[in-house]
C-alpha positions in Angstrom: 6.2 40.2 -27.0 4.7 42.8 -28.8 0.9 43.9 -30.0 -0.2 45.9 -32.9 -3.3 47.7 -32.5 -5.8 48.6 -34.2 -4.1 51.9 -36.1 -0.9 50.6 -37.4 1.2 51.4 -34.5 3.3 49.0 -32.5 2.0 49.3 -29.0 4.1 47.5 -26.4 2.2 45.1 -24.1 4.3 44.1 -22.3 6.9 45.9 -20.1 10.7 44.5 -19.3 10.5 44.0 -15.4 13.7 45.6 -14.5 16.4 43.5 -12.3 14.8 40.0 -13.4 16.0 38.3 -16.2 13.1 36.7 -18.3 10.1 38.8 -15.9 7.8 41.0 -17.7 4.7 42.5 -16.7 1.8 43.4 -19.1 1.0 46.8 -19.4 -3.2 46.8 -19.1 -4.0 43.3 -17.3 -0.9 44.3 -15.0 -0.3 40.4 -15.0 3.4 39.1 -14.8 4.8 36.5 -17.6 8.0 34.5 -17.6 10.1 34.0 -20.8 13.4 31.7 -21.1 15.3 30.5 -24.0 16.0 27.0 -23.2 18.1 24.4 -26.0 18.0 27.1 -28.4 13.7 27.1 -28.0 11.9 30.7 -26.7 9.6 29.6 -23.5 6.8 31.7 -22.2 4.7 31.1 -19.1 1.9 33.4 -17.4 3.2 33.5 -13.6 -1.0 34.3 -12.6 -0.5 36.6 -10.2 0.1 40.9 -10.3 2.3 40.6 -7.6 5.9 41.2 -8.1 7.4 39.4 -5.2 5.5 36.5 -5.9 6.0 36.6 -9.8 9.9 36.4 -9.1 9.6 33.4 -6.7 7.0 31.8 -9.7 9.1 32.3 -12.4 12.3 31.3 -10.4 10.5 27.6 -10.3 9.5 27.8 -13.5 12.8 27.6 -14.9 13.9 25.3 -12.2 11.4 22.7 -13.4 11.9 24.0 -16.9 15.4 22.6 -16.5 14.4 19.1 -15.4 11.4 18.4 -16.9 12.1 16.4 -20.5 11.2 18.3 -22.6 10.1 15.2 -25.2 7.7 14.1 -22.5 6.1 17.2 -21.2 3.0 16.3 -23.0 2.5 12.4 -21.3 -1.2 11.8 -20.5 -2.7 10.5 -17.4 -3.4 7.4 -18.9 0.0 7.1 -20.6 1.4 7.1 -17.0 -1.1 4.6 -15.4 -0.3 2.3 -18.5 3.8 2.7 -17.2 2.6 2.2 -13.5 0.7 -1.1 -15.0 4.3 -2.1 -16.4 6.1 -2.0 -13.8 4.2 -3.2 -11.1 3.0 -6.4 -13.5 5.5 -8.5 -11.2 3.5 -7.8 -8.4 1.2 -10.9 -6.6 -2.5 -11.5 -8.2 -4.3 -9.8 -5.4 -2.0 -6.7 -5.7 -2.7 -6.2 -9.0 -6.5 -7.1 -9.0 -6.3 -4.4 -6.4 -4.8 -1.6 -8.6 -7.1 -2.3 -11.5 -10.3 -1.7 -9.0 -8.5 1.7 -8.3 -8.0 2.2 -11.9 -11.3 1.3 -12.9 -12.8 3.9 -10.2 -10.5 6.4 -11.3 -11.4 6.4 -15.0 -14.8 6.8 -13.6 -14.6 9.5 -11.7 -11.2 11.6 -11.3 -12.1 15.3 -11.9 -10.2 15.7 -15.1 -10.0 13.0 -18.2 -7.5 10.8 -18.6 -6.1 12.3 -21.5 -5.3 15.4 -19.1 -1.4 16.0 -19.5 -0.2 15.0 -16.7 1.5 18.6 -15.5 -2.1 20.1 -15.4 -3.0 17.7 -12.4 -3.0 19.6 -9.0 -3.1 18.6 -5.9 -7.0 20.2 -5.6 -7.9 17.3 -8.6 -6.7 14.8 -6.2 -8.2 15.8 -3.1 -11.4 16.5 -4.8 -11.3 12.2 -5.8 -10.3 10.7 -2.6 -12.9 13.3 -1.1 -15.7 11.1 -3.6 -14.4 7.8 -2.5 -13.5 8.7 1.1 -17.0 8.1 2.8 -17.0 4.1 1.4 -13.7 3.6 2.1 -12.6 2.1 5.5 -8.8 3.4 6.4 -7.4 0.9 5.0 -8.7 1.1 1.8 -8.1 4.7 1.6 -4.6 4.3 2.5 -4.3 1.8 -1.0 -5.8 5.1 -2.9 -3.5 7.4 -1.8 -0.4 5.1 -1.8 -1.7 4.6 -5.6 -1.6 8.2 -6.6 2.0 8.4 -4.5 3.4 5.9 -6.9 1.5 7.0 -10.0 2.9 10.4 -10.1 6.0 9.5 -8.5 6.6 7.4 -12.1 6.0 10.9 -13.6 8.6 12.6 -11.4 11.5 9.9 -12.1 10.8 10.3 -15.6 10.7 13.9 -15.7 7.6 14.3 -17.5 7.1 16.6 -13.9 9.3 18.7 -11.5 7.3 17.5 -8.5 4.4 15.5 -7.3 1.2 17.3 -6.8 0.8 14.5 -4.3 3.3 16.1 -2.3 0.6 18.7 -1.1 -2.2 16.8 -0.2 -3.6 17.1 3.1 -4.9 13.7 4.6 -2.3 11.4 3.1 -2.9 8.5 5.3 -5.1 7.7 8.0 -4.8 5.3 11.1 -5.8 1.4 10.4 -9.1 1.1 12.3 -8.9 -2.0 14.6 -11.0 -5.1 13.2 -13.5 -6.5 15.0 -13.1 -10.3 15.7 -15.5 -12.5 17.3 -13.0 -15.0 19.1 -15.3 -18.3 20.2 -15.1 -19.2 24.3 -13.6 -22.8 25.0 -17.0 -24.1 24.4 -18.0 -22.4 21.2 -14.4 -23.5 20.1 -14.9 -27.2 20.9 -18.4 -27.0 19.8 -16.8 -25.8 16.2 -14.3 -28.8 16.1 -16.5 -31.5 16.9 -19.2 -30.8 14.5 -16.8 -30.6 11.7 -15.2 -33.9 12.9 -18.8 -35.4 12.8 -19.5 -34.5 9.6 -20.4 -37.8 7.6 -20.9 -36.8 4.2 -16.7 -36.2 3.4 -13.8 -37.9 3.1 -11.9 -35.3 5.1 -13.6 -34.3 7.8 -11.1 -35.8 10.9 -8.5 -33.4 8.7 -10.3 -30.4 8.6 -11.4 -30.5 12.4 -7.7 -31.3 13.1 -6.5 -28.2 10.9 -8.6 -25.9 13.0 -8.2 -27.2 16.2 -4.2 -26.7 15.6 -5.3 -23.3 14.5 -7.4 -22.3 17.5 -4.4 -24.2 20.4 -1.2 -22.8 18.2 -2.7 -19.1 17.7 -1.3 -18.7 14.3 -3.2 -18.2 10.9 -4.1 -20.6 8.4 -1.2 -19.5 6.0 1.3 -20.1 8.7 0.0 -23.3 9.9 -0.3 -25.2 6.1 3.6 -24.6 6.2 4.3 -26.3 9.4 5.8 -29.6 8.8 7.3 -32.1 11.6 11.0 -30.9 11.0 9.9 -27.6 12.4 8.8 -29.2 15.5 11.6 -29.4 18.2 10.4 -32.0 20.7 13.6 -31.0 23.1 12.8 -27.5 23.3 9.1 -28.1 22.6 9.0 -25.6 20.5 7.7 -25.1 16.9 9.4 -23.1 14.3 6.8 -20.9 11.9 7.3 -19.3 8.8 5.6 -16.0 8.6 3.6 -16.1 5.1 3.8 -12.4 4.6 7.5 -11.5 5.2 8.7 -15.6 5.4 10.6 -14.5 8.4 11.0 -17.3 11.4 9.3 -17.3 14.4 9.4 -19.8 17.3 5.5 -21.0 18.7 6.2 -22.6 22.2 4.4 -26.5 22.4 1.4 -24.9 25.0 0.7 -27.8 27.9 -3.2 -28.0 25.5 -1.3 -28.5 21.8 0.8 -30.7 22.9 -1.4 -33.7 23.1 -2.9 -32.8 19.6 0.4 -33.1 18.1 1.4 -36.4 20.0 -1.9 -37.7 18.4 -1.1 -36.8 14.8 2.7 -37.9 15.1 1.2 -40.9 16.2 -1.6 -41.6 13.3 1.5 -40.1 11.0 3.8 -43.0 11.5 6.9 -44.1 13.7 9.2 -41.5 11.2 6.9 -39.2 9.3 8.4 -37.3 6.2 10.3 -34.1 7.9 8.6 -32.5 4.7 5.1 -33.8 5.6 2.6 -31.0 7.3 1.7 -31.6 10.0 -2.0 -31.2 10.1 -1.4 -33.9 7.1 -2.9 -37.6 7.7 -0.3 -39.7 6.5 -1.7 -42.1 3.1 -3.2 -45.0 3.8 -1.5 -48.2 3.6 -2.2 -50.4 0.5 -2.5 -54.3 0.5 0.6 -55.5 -1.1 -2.1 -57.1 -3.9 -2.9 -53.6 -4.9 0.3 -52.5 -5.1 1.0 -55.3 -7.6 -2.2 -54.2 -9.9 -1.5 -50.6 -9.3 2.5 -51.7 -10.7 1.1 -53.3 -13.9 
């Protein structure tokens, strides 16, 4: 680490910090570098600062993430690590990944450096300065998806040791509170109102269905995922009780048989048949019966 100058003579530049292995301090810019041989290769690093308490606690990191960074993969892009996290999360569901691609798409837009950055020049100041750019049109829980994005996308980057740690580690306003959605829930009146004019409708074939679907919906209390996968063998008439699949988790839950359900479901067991299919739903009109001459046409 040594510059000639203009006269012929060898002019040291920079000065062997004394007590530090690998410290040295240049002699006009009074800057510190870092120097370690590491698998039989010389590494140098400026430590950006004049100070020499904070130059020793620099370059001490330095060769800690020297030593667990690979060294073959130092030099990964941004993009090569978005096109890993694409990889492994391709197992996800549909609305997942549609999900991540939006963020993607947006990030290629607009993230403060190119996506051909390496992917050890990120800082945590590039990714504040994104989520700051997205953060006014985002609701909570959408900004919550972004940053839980950028967790995973550089966490790919720390297990692979292209880097020592996560720049995500230091940003400030990593998640933020759900706000509460605003439902408009119908009175009594609304409610029956809402059944009775899809039951009227005239111009489908399943019109008594649908209004039977969301009149279950409205006496259960459950959501349309959870009532489709209600059949009759999850209805215990004993301990009038039904037995619900969550959609989300498909852990069980048991829906008491409320005194104003109960003759909605004593209807459709009724218009289902003396023994409906346990497999049947239960919001399901059961077929109707054919004419034992169109069985014999439909059997040709």
């Amino acid at each position: 680490m040594v510059t000639n100058n203009s006269a012929g003579k060898t002019q040291p530049h920079y000065i062997k910090a004394g007590n530090f292995p690998g410290l040295y301090r240049h002699s006009l810019s009074g800057r510190y570098y870092g120097a370690k041989k590491l698998r039989g290769k010389r590494r140098e690093c400026s430590l950006r600062t004049t100070d020499r308490k904070i130059a020793e606690r620099r370059l001490r990191e330095w060769i800690r993430n020297l030593q667990i960074v690979h060294q073959g993969l130092e030099k990964t892009t941004l993009r090569e690590v978005i096109e890993k996290f694409v990889a492994v999360n391709q197992g996800k569901s549909a609305k997942t990944r549609a999900t991540n691609a939006s963020i993607i798409r947006q990030m290629e837009r607009s993230f403060p450096c190119a996506m051909e950055v390496e992917v050890r020049q990120v800082r945590s100041s590039h990714l504040e300065e994104w989520l700051a750019i997205h953060e006014k049109r985002l609701k909570n829980t959408s900004y919550n998806r972004y940053t839980g994005f950028l967790n995973a996308l550089l966490d790919i980057g720390v297990r692979d040791g292209i880097i020592a740690e996560s720049p995500f580690a230091n940003v400030r306003t990593k998640w933020k509170k759900p706000q509460e959605p605003v439902r408009l829930v119908p009175t009594v009146e609304q409610f029956r109102a809402i059944v009775e004019s899809v039951r009227s409708q005239r111009l489908t074939d399943h019109a008594s269905q649908s209004a039977d679907f969301i009149q279950f919906l409205g006496l259960a209390g459950v959501g349309q995922a959870e009532a489709a996968s209600v059949t009759w063998a999850d209805v215990d008439w004993k301990r009038e009780r039904i037995s619900v699949r969550r959609h989300k988790t498909g852990a069980r839950f048991y829906l008491p048989i409320y005194p104003e359900l109960k003759p909605l479901l004593q209807r459709l067991r009724k218009e289902a048949g003396a023994r409906p299919r346990a497999s049947r739903c239960v919001t399901v009109a059961a077929p109707p019966k054919q004419s034992s001459e169109r069985r014999r046409t439909q059997d040709r």
